[in-house]
N, C-alpha and C positions, 0 to 999 in steps of 0.2 A: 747749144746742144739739146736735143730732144729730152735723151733717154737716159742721160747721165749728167749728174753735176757734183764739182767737190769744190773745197774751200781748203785753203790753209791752215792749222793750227801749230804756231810757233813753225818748226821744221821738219813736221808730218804734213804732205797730201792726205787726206780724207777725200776718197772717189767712192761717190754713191750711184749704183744700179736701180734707176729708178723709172719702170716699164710694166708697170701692173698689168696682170693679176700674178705675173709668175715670171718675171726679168727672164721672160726667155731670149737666149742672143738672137739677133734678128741682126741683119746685116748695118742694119740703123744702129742698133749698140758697137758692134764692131769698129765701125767708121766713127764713132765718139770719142768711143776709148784710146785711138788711136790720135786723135786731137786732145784727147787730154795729155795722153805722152808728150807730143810738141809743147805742148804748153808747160808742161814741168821741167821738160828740155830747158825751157829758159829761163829756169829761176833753180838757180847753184844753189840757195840756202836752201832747199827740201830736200831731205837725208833720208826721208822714207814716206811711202805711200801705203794707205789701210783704204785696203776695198773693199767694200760692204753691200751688199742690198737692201733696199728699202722694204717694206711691208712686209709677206708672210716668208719669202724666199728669198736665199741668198742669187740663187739663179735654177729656174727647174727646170730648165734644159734647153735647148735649139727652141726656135720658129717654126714651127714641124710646118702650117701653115703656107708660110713663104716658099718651102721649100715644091709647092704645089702650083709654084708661077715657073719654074725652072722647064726645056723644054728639053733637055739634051744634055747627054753623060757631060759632056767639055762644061757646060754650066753646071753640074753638082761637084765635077771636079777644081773647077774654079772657085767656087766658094769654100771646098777644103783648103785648098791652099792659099785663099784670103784669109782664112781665119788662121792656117800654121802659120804664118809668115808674122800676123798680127800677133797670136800667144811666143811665138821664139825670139821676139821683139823684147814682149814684156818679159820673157824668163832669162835673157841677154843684159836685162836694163841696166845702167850705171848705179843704181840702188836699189836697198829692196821692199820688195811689193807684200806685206801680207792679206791674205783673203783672210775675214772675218766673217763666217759661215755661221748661218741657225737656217731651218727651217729643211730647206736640200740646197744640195749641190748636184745636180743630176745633167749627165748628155753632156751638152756642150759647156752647161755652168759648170761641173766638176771640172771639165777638159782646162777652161779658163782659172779653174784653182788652182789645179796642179803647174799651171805657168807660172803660178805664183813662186815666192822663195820661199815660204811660211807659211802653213795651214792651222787656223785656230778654228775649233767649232764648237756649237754646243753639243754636251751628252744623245740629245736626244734627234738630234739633225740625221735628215740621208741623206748618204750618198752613193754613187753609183753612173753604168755606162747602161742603163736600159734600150738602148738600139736594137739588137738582136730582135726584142720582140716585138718592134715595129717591121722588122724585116730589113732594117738596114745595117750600117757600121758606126763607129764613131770616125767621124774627121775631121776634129783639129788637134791630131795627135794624141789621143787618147789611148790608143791601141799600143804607144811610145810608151806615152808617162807611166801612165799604173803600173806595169811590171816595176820599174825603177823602186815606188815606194811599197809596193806588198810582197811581189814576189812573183815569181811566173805563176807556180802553182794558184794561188788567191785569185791571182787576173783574169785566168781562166776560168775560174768559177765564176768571178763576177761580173765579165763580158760575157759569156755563154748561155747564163742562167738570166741576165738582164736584173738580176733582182740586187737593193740596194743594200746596205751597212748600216750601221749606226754609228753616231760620233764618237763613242767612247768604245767602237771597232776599232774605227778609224787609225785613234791615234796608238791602239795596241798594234794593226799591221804597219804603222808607219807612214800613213797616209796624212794622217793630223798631225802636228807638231803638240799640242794639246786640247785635251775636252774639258769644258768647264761647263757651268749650270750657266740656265739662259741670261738668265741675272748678270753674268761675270762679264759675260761675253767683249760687249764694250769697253767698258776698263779693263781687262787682259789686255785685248788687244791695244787698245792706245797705250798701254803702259810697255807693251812690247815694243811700239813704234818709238816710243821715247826712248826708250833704249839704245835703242839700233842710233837714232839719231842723235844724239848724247856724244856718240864718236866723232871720231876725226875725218872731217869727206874726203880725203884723200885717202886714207885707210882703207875707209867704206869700201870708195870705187875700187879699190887696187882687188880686193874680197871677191869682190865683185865678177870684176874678167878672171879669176884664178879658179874660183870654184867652177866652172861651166868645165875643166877642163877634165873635170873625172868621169863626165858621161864618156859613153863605148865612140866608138868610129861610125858604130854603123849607125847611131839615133837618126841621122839626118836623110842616110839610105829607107830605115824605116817608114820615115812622115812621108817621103815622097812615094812611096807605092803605096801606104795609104790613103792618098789623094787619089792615085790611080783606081784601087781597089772600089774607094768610095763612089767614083764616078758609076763607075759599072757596074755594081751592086744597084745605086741608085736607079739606074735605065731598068731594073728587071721586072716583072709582072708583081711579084712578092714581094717589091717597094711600094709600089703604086697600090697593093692590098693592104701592107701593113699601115701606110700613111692616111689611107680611106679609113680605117678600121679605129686609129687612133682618133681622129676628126670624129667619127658616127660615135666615139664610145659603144665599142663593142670588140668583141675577140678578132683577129684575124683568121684567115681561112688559106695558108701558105700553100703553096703548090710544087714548090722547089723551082720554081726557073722565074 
C-alpha cells in the first residue's frame, strides 16, 4: 500500500495516513483503506482499530487536484459514491474504529472521521466541511453526518460559511468525543483502544450491528442524492472556478451557474 500502513499492537489495529504534505484523500487512499479493512477482515483477534495521520494533519481534505482529471458529472458522482460506500463500510464495521485527530480534519478527512465510531482530538485541531467556498459540496456524506453530531442549526453554519472549529468546539457540539492537549493525544487514544478491546469480541460485535440502528430511515435516502447533487454541482462554471482559484491560491470570482 502506497499511502497507508498499520501494524498491530496486542488487539488494536494502529492504521496510519501517511500522504504528505496534507493526507489529502485521493482515490489512492481510499482504495488502501479499503484493503486494510480486508486485511483486519482476517484476523478475529483485532477488537479495535486507531486511525491516525502522519505528520502535520490528521487529514486536510479531498485531492481537490485529482478531482481536475474527472471529465464528466457520472465521474464526480462516481467518486462520491466510492467514497460513501467505502465510509458506510467503515461506520458498519464489526468493530470500532477511533480517529485520532491533531492538526485538521477538513473536507473529506472530517467526512472520513465522522465514519468513524469515536472522535478524539486535540484542543487546538480544525475541523470543518470548507467546500462551499471552493464552490462545490461535500460528497462522502458529509452533508449526512454533521447534523447527526451538532445539530441542524451548527451544520448549517458550518457548511454554509465553510469556516472550521476548534477541537475543544468540537467536542462541546458533540462532534469530538474528547479534546485533549497535543501531548495526550496518543496515549488517550491508545488507552481508549485498549479498552474497547479489553471486552468480549462477541459482545463487541453484537454493539456493533445494534447501535447503527438508531440513525433515521432516511440517512441512506440522504447520501444518495448527495452523490447526485455532488455530480451536478461539480459539472458547473462555479466548480471549475472555485477549484482554479484554490490550485492559483487566490479568491474565487463565483458567477452563480
Amino acid at each position: 500500500m502506497e499511502h497507508l500502513s498499520w501494524t498491530k499492537e496486542g488487539q488494536v489495529a494502529q492504521v496510519i495516513i501517511n500522504s504528505p504534505p496534507a493526507n489529502a484523500l485521493s482515490s489512492g487512499i481510499l482504495k488502501d483503506l479499503s484493503s486494510v479493512l480486508d486485511d483486519i477482515d482476517q484476523d478475529p483477534s483485532i477488537k479495535a482499530i486507531l486511525l491516525k495521520g502522519e505528520g502535520k494533519f490528521f487529514s486536510a481534505g479531498a485531492d481537490i487536484k485529482e478531482f481536475t482529471t474527472f471529465q464528466n458529472e457520472s465521474d464526480y458522482a462516481g467518486l462520491a459514491k466510492k467514497g460513501q460506500d467505502l465510509f458506510n463500510r467503515l461506520e458498519n464495521y464489526h468493530i470500532p474504529v477511533i480517529a485520532s485527530i491533531h492538526g485538521a480534519a477538513l473536507g473529506g478527512g472530517l467526512e472520513l472521521a465522522m465514519a468513524c465510531h469515536v472522535r478524539i482530538v486535540t484542543k487546538q485541531a480544525k475541523l470543518g466541511l470548507p467546500e462551499l467556498s471552493l464552490g462545490i459540496i461535500p460528497g462522502f456524506a458529509g452533508s449526512q453526518r454533521l447534523p447527526r453530531y451538532v445539530g441542524l442549526p451548527k451544520a448549517y453554519e458550518m457548511i454554509l460559511s465553510g469556516e472550521p472549529i476548534s477541537g475543544e468546539e468540537a467536542a462541546q457540539y458533540g462532534l469530538a468525543n474528547h479534546a485533549v492537549d497535543e501531548e495526550e493525544l496518543d496515549s488517550f487514544s491508545m488507552n481508549l483502544a485498549n479498552k474497547f478491546a479489553s471486552k468480549s469480541g462477541p459482545s463487541i460485535q453484537a454493539v456493533m450491528k445494534l447501535l447503527p440502528y438508531a440513525q433515521t430511515s432516511q440517512f441512506q435516502n440522504g447520501v444518495n442524492l448527495e452523490a447526485e447533487e455532488f455530480g451536478k454541482v461539480f459539472g458547473n462554471d462555479d466548480a471549475k472556478e472555485g477549484i482554479s482559484a484554490f490550485i492559483e491560491k487566490r479568491q474565487p470570482n463565483f458567477k452563480d451557474q
